[in-house]
GUVEXGU-160631 format. One record per residue (C-alpha): x negated, y negated, z negated; residue in one letter. Coordinates in steps of 0.05 Angstrom, whole numbers, plus 5000, padded with zeros to 4 digits. Example, Ala and Ser with C-alpha at 12.3 -4.5 7.8 and 13.67 -1.06 7.14 Angstrom:
REM GUVEXGU-160631
<u 4754	v 5090	w 4844	type A>
<u 4727	v 5021	w 4857	type S>
//
This chain:
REM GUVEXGU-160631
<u 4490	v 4570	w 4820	type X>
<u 4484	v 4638	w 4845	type X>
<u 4510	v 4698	w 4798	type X>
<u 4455	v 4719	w 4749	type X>
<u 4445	v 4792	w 4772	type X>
<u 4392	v 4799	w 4723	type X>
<u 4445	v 4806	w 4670	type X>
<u 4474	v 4874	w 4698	type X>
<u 4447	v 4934	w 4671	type X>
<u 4464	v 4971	w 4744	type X>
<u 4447	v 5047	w 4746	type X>
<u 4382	v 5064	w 4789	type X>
<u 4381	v 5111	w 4838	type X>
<u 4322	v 5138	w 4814	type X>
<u 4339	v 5164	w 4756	type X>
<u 4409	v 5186	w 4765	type X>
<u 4413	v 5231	w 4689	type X>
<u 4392	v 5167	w 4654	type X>
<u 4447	v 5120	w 4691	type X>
<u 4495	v 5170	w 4676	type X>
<u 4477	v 5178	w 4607	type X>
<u 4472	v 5097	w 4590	type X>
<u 4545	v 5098	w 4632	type X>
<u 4575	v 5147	w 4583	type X>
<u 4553	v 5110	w 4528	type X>
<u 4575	v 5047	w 4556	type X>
<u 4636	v 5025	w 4499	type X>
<u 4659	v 4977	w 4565	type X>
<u 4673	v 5042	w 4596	type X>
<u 4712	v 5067	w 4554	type X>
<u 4755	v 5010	w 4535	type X>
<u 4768	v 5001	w 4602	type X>
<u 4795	v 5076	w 4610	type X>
<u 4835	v 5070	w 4551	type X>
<u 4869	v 5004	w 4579	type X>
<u 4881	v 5040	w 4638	type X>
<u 4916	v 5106	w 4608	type X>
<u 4960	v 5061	w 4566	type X>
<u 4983	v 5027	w 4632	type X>
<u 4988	v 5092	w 4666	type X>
<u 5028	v 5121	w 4613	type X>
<u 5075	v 5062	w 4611	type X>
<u 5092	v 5060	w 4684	type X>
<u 5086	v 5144	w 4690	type X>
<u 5141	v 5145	w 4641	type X>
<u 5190	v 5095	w 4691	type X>
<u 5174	v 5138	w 4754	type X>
<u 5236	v 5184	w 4755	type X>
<u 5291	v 5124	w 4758	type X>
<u 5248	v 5065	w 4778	type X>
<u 5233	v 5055	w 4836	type X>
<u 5294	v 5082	w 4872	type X>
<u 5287	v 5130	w 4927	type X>
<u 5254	v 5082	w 4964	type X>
<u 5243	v 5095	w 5047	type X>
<u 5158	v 5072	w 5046	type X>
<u 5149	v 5139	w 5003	type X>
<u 5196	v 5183	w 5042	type X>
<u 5165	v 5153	w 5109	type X>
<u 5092	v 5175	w 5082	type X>
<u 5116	v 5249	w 5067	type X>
<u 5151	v 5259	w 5132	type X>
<u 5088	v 5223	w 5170	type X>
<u 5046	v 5280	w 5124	type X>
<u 5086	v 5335	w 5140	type X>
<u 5088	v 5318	w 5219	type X>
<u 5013	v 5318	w 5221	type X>
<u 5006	v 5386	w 5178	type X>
<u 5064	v 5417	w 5221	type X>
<u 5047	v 5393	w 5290	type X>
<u 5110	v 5433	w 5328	type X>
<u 5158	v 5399	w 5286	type X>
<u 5218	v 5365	w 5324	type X>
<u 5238	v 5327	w 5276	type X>
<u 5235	v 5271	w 5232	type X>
<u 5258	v 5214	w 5196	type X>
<u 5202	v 5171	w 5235	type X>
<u 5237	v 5188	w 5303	type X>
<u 5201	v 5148	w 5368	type X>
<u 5274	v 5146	w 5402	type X>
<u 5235	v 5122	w 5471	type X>
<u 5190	v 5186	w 5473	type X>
<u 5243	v 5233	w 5437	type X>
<u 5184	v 5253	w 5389	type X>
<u 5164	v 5246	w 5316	type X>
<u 5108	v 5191	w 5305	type X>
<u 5047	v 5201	w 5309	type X>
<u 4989	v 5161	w 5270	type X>
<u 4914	v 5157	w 5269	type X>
<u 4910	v 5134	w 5202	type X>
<u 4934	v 5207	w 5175	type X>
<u 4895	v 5215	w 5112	type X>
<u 4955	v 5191	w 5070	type X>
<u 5009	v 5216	w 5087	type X>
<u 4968	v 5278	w 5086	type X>
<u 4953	v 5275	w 5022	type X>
<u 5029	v 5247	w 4999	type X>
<u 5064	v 5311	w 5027	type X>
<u 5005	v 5363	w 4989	type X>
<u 5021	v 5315	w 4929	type X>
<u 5097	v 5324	w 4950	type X>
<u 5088	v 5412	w 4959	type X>
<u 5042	v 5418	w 4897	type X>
<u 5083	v 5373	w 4843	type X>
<u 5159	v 5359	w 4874	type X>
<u 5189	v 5291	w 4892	type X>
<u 5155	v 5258	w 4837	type X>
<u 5079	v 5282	w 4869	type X>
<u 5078	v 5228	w 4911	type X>
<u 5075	v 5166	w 4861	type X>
<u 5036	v 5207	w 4817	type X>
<u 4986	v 5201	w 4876	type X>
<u 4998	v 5139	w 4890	type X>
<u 4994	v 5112	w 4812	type X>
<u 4923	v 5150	w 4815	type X>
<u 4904	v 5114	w 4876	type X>
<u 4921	v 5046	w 4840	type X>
<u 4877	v 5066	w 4776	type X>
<u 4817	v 5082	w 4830	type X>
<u 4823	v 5025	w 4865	type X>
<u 4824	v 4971	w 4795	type X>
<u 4765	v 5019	w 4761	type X>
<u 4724	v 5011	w 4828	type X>
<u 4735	v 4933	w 4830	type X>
<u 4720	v 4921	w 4759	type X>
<u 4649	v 4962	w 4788	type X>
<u 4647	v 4920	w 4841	type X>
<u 4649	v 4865	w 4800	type X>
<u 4601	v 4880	w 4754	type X>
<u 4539	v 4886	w 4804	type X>
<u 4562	v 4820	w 4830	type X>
<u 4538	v 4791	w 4774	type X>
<u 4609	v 4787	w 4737	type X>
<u 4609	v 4788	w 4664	type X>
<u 4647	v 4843	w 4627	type X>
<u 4706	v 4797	w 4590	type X>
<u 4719	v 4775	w 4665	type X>
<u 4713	v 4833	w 4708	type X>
<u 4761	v 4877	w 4652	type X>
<u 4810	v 4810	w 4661	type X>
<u 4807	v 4814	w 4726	type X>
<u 4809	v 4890	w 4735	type X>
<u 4875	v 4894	w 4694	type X>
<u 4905	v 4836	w 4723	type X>
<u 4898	v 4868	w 4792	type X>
<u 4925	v 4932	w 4770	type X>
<u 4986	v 4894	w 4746	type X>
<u 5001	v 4851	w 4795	type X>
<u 5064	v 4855	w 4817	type X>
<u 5057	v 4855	w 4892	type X>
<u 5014	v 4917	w 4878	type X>
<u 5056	v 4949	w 4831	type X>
<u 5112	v 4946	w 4875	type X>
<u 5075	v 4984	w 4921	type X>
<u 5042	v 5045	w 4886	type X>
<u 5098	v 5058	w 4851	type X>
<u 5142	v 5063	w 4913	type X>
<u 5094	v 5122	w 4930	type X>
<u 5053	v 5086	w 4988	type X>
<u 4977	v 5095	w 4992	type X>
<u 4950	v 5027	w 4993	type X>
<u 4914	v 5041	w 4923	type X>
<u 4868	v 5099	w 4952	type X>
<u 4855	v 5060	w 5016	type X>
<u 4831	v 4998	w 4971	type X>
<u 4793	v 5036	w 4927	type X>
<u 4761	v 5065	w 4993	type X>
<u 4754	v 4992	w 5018	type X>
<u 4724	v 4970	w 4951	type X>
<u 4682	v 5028	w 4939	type X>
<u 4648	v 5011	w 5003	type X>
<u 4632	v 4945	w 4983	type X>
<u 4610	v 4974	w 4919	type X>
<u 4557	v 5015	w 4949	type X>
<u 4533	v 4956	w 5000	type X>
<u 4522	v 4923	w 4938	type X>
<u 4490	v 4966	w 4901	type X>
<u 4440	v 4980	w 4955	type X>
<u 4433	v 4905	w 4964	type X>
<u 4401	v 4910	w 4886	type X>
<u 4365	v 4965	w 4901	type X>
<u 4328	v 4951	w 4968	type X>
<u 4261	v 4956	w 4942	type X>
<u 4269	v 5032	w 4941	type X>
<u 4268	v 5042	w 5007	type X>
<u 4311	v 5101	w 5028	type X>
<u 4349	v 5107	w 4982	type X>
<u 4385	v 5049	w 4982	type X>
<u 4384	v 5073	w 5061	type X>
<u 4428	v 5133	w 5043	type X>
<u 4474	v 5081	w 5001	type X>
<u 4492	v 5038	w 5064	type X>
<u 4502	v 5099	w 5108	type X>
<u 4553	v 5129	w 5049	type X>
<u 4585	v 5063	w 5048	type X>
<u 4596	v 5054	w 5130	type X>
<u 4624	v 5132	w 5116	type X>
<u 4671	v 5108	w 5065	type X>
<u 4691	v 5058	w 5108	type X>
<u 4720	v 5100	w 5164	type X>
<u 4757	v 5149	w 5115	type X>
<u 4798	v 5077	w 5083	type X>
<u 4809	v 5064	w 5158	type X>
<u 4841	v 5138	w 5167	type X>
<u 4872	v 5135	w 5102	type X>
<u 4917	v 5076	w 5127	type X>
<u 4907	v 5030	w 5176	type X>
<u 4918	v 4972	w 5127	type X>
<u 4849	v 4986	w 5108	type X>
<u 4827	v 4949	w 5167	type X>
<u 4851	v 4877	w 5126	type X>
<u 4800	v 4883	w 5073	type X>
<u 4735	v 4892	w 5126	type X>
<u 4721	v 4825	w 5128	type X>
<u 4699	v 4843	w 5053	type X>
<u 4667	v 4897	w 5072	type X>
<u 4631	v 4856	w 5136	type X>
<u 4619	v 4796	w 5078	type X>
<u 4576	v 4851	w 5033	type X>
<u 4536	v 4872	w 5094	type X>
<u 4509	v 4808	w 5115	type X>
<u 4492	v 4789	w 5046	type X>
<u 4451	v 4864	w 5047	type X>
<u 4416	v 4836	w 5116	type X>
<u 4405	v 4768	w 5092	type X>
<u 4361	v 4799	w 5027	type X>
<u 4340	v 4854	w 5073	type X>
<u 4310	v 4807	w 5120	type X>
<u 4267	v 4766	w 5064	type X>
<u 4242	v 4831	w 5040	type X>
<u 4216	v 4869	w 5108	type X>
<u 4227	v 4814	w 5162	type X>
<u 4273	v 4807	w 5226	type X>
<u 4261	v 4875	w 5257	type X>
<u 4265	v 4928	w 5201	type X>
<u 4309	v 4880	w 5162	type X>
<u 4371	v 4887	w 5207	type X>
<u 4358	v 4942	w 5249	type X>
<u 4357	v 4990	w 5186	type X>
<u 4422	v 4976	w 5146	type X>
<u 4458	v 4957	w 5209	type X>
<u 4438	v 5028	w 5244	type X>
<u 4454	v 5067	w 5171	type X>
<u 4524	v 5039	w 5165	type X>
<u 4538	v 5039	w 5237	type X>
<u 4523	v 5115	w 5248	type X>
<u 4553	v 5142	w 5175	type X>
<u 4620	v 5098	w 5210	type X>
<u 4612	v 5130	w 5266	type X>
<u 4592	v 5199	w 5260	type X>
<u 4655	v 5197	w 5197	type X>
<u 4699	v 5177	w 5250	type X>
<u 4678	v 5232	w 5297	type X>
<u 4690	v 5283	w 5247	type X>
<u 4764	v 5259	w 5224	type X>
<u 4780	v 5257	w 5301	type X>
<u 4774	v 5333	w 5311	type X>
<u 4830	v 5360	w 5269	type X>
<u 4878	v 5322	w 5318	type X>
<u 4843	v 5318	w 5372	type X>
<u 4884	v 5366	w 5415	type X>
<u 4940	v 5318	w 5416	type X>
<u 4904	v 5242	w 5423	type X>
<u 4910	v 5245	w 5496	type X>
<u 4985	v 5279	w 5494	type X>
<u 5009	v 5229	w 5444	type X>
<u 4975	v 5170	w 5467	type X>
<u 5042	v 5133	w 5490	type X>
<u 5068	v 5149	w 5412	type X>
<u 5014	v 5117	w 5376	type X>
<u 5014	v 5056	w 5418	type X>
<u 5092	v 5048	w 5407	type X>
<u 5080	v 5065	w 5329	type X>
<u 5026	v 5010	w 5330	type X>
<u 5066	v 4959	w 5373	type X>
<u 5130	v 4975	w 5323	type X>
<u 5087	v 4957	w 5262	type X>
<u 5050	v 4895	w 5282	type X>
<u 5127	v 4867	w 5310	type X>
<u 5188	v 4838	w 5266	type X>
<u 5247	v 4869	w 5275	type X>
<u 5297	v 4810	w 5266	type X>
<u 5271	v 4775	w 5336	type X>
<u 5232	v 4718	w 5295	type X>
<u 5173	v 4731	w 5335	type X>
<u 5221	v 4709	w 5386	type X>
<u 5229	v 4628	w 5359	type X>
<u 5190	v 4577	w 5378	type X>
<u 5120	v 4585	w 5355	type X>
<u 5115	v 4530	w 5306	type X>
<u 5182	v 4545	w 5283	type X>
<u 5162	v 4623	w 5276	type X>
<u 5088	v 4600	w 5234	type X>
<u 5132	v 4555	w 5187	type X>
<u 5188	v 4612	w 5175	type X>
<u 5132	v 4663	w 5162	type X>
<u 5092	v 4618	w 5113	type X>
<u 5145	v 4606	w 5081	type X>
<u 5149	v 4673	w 5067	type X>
<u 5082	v 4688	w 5051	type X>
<u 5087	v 4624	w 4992	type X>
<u 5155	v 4663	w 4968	type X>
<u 5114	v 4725	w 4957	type X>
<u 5058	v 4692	w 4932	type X>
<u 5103	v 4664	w 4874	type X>
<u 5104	v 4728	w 4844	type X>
<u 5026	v 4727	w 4824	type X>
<u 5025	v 4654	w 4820	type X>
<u 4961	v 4637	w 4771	type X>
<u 4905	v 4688	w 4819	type X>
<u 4927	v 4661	w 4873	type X>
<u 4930	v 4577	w 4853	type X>
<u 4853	v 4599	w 4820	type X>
<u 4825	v 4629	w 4882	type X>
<u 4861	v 4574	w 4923	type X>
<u 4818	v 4528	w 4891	type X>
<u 4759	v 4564	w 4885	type X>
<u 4763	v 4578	w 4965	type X>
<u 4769	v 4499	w 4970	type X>
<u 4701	v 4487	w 4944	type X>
<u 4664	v 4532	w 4993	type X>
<u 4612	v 4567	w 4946	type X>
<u 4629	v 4639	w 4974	type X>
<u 4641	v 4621	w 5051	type X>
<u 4640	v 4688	w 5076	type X>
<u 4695	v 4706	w 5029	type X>
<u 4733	v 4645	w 5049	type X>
<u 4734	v 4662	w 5123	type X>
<u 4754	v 4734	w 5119	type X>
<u 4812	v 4705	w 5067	type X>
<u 4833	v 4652	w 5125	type X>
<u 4832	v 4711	w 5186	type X>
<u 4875	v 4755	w 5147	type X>
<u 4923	v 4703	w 5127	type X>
<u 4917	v 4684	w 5211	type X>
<u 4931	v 4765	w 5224	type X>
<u 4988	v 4763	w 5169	type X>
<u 5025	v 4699	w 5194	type X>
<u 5028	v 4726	w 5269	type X>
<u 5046	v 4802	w 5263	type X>
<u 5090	v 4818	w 5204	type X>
<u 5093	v 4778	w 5131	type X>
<u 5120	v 4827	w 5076	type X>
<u 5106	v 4842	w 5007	type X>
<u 5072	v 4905	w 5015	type X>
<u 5023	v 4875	w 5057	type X>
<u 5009	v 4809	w 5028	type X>
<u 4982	v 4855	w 4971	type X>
<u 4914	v 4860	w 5013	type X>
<u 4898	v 4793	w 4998	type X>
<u 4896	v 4807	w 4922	type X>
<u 4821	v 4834	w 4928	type X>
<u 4802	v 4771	w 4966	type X>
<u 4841	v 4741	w 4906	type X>
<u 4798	v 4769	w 4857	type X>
<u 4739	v 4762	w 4875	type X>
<u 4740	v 4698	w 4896	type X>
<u 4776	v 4682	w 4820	type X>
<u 4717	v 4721	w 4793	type X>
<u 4667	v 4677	w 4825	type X>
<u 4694	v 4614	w 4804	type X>
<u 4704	v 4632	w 4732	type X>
<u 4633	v 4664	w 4727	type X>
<u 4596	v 4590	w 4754	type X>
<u 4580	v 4546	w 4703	type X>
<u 4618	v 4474	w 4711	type X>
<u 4581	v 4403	w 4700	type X>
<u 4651	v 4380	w 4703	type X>
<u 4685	v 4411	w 4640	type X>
<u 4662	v 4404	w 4578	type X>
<u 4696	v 4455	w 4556	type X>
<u 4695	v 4498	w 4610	type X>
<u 4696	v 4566	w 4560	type X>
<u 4760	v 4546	w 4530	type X>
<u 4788	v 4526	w 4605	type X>
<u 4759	v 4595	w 4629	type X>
<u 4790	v 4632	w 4579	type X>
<u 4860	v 4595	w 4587	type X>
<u 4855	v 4611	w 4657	type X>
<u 4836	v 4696	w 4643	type X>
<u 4899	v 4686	w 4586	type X>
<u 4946	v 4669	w 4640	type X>
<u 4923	v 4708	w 4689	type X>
<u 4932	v 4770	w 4649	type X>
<u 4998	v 4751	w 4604	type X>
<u 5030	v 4731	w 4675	type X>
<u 5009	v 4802	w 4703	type X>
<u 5029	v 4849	w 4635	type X>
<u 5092	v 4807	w 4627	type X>
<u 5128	v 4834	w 4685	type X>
<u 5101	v 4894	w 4696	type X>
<u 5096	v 4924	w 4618	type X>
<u 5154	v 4879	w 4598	type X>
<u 5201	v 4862	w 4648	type X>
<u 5194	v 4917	w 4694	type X>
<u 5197	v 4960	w 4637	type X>
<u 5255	v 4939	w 4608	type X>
<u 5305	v 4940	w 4675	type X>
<u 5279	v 5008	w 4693	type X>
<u 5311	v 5030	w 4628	type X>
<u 5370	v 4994	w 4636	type X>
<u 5424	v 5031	w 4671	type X>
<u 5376	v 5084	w 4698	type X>
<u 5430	v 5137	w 4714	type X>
<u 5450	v 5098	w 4768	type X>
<u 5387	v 5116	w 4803	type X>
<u 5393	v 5194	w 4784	type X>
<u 5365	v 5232	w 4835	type X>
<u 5412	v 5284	w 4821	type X>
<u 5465	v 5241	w 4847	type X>
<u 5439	v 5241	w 4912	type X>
<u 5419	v 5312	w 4913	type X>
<u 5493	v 5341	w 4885	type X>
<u 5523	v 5295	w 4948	type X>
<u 5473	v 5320	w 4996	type X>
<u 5496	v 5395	w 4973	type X>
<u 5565	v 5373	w 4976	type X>
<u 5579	v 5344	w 5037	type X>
<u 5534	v 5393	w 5088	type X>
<u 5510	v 5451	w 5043	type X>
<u 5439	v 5489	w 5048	type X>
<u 5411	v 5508	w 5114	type X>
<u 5377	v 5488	w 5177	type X>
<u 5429	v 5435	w 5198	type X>
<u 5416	v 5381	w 5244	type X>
<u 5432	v 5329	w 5203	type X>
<u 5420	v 5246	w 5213	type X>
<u 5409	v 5219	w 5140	type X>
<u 5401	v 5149	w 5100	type X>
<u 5342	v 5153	w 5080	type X>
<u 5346	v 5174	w 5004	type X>
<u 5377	v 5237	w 5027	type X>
<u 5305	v 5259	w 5051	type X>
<u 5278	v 5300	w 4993	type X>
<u 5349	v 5332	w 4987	type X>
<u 5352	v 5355	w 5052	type X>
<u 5283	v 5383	w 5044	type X>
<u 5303	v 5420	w 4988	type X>
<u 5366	v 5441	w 5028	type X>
<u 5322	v 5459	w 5087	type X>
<u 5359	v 5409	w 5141	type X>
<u 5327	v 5375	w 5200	type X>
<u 5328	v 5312	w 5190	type X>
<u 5338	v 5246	w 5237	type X>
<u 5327	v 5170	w 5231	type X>
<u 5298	v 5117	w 5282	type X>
<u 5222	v 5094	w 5278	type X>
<u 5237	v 5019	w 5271	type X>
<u 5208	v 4946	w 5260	type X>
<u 5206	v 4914	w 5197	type X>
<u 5278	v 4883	w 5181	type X>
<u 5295	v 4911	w 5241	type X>
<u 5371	v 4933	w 5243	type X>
<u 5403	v 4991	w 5272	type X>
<u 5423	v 4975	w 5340	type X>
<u 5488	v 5025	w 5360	type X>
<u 5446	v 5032	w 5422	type X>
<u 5390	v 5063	w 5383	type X>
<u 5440	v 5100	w 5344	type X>
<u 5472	v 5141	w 5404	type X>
<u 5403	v 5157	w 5425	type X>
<u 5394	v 5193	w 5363	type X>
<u 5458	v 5224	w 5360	type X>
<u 5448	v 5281	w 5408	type X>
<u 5395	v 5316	w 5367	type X>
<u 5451	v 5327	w 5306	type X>
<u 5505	v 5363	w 5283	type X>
<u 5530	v 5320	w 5223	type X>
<u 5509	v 5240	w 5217	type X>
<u 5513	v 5213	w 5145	type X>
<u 5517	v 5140	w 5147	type X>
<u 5529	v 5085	w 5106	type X>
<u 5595	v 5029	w 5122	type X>
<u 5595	v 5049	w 5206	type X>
<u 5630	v 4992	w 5240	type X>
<u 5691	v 5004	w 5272	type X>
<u 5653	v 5001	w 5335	type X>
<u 5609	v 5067	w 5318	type X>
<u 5675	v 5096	w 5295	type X>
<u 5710	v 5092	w 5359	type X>
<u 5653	v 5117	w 5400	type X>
<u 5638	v 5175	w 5352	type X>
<u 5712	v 5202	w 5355	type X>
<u 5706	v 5188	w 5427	type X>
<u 5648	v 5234	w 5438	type X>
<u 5686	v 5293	w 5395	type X>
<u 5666	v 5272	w 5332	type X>
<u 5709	v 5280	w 5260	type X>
<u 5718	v 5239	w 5209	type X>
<u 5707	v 5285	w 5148	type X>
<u 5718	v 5219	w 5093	type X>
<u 5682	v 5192	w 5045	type X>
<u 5646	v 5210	w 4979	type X>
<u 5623	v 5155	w 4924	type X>
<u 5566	v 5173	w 4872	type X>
<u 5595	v 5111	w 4821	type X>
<u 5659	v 5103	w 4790	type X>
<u 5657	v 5035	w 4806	type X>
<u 5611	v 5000	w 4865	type X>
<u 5557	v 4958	w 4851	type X>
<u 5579	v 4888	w 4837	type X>
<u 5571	v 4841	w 4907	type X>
<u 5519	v 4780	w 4913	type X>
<u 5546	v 4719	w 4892	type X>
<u 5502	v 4677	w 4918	type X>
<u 5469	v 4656	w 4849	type X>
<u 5404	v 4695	w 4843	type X>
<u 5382	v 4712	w 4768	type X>
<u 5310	v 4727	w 4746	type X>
<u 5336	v 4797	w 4733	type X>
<u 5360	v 4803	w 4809	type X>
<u 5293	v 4781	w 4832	type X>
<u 5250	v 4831	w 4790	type X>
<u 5299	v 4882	w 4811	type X>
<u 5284	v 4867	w 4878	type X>
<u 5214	v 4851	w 4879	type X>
<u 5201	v 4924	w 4840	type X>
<u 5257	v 4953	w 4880	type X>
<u 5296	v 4974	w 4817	type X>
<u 5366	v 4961	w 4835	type X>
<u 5429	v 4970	w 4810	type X>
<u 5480	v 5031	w 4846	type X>
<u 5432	v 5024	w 4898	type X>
<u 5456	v 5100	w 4932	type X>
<u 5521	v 5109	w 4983	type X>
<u 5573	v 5103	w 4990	type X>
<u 5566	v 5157	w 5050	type X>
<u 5613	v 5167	w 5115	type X>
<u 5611	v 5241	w 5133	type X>
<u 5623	v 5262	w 5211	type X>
<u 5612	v 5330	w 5246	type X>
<u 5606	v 5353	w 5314	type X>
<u 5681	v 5379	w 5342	type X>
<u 5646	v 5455	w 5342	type X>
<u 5617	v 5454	w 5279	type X>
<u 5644	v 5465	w 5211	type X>
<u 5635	v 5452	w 5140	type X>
//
């Protein structure tokens, strides 16, 4: 059965006062935004200690302030080959994490990114809706995907997936809604063009973007297919497919001139950058294949058991083939996933697939349940209690726990402490980044593959651009070489009493939603201080 759209009360675009009006007055509406600044509040309030400094945020702020301050020569994203920052297309969001970073301090950027997240859930519980999607399910579904912990994780590390979903899904949105609207002609012309526009901003927002098109694509041909019944072959495809094709492209044209002047000059970068981020970094690309697909879906099932009941329901409703198109673009991004890189923070772009799919199957009406009701709302009831549980609850609850362990005045008193204010040449661990800011250092760290460790090689090519290297436990190795090359020890400084307590190989359920929301315990230093022979402290 197809989804009753006759049901929806969607807004015409012919009478945009009245729409708003009946919106406004919509009591789903406002539920929905009170649900939504309960949750915000909730996880607003953890934001200080939890996550801890984590190095996807500080990435996206350097990234931003490299594209805003294009003579920079340095960066925490250093390209060791070319001996320059990195340089990416997709520049919208780290853009808008380092304003977000200037305009409201280290916290700015999860603010941004928590905003993003609230976008992207109010857009799909739209998006939902003009499928066809009944309110008690699309509001389910909505908060569930706000919840769920592989997005969570995410936005409240400060990365900017949420506002390039809720670009992705606001797209679909409008294909949509001009899919309802057809019969008016140009109008719904003007929504398919805004939509292909849309499109190309998610794709310069962050190149992730680019694994939710298939939904995108799916919403198009379901526009042509109606489009086609309504005004025939010719007009029917030529139309939509010239609108979205030229707001795409003429969006893309315009987002290419601010950094134009450097494409050609830092081609070489942003092929390395992309090559980096599509490659592992421990050399399992490197296995056999069939030994290197079952190693990396076994990964993708271990991060899939932390949103279990979504993904087990839209399992099974891809198995019974009533939304094809929705099914293939699911199957090429798990392809895409399972031969580039397989990480949590990019798994999360198969939630939307996910939901909707979810959505569909719990909207059909079933000859095979009696009861189907009662099993639909057992399913919604999980779905939700699985999703608040560890994100109100648990997450809650160990992000308040021991929480001045993750002080960022810890790190910012041993920053001070060790190489002082001023424009030092300084390489860094990561968490050190907003101090040195603050301190006004240059700071250093290698560009690298996912999992990828620091090689001593890559190391020494750093080396040369700094004055004073901070660096966690160096082997003996990089001690020897460093005092070699007129280096001094200057010791050690400790930000705990006591250190954190090492892994003995039992892992709790506490240990594994500290590390799936990146909450851990003592998770800063210690630090090994060493300074050039001709400097001084």
């Amino acid at each position: 059965m197809q989804p009753r759209m006759a049901s929806i009360q969607v807004l015409n675009p012919r009478l945009p006062q009245s729409g708003l009006r009946r919106l406004l007055a919509d009591r789903f509406c406002w539920v929905w935004l009170f649900a939504i600044a309960i949750v915000s509040f909730i996880i607003a309030s953890t934001l200080e200690y939890a996550p801890f400094l984590f190095v996807d945020e500080l990435m996206n702020v350097d990234l931003g302030r490299v594209i805003l301050n294009p003579e920079t020569d340095w960066s925490i994203a250093w390209m060791t080959e070319t001996g320059t920052p990195v340089f990416l297309l997709s520049y919208i969001g780290p853009v808008l994490q380092e304003v977000s970073y200037k305009l409201l301090g280290e916290l700015g950027p999860r603010y941004s990114a928590l905003l993003g997240a609230l976008a992207a859930a109010t857009v799909m519980v739209g998006w939902l809706r003009v499928r066809g999607v009944t309110k008690v399910i699309a509001f389910a579904l909505g908060l569930a995907f706000l919840l769920d912990p592989l997005f969570v994780q995410a936005y409240t590390t400060g990365r900017v997936d949420g506002w390039a979903m809720a670009l992705c899904l606001l797209s679909c949105f409008l294909l949509r809604y001009a899919t309802i609207n057809l019969k008016s002609g140009s109008t719904s012309t003007w929504f398919v063009l805004i939509s292909g526009a849309i499109a190309a901003v998610a794709a310069f927002t962050w190149i992730s973007a680019l694994l939710l098109f298939p939904l995108i694509l799916s919403e198009l041909i379901i526009l042509l297919k109606k489009s086609i019944t309504l005004f025939g072959i010719r007009k029917g495809i030529a139309v939509p497919t010239l609108s979205f094709t030229l707001g795409c492209l003429a969006t893309c044209i315009l987002l290419l001139v601010p950094i134009a002047p450097r494409l050609f000059a830092l081609f070489e970068n942003i092929v390395k950058a992309i090559s980096i981020n599509l490659n592992q970094g421990d050399n399992t690309n490197q296995q056999h294949y069939f030994m290197y697909f079952f190693s990396q879906s076994i990964e993708l099932l271990r991060i899939l058991k932390f949103t279990p009941f979504v993904f087990i329901t839209a399992l099974i409703a891809a198995i019974s083939l009533r939304e094809i198109s929705h099914v293939l673009g699911l199957a090429l991004i798990c392809f895409i996933l399972l031969h580039t890189v397989v990480y949590t923070s990019r798994v999360q772009y198969l939630l939307p697939y996910f939901i909707v799919l979810t959505s569909g199957f719990l909207q059909q009406d079933s000859q095979f349940f009696k009861r189907w009701t009662v099993l639909k709302l057992g399913i919604l009831s999980l779905i939700i209690l699985w999703a608040v549980s560890l994100t109100l609850v648990a997450r809650t609850s160990v992000a308040f726990t021991a929480r001045e362990e993750r002080d960022r005045n810890l790190v910012n008193h041993a920053a001070l402490a060790m190489v002082g204010t001023g424009s030092h040449k300084v390489y860094v661990p990561y968490e050190l980044y907003y101090a040195g800011r603050s301190a006004g250092w240059n700071m250093y760290r290698a560009y690298l593959s996912f999992n990828a460790t620091l090689s001593l090689e890559v190391l020494l090519k750093i080396l040369p651009h700094v004055d004073y290297a901070i660096i966690e436990q160096p082997s003996k190795e990089l001690e020897v070489v460093l005092m070699r090359d007129g280096w001094r020890d200057k010791g050690s400084i400790s930000l705990y009493e006591s250190p954190a307590e090492p892994f003995n190989g039992v892992t709790t359920n506490d240990m594994r939603i500290r590390n799936l929301y990146h909450i851990n315990r003592k998770p800063y230093g210690p630090y090994r201080l060493f300074v050039r022979e001709n400097k001084s402290l």
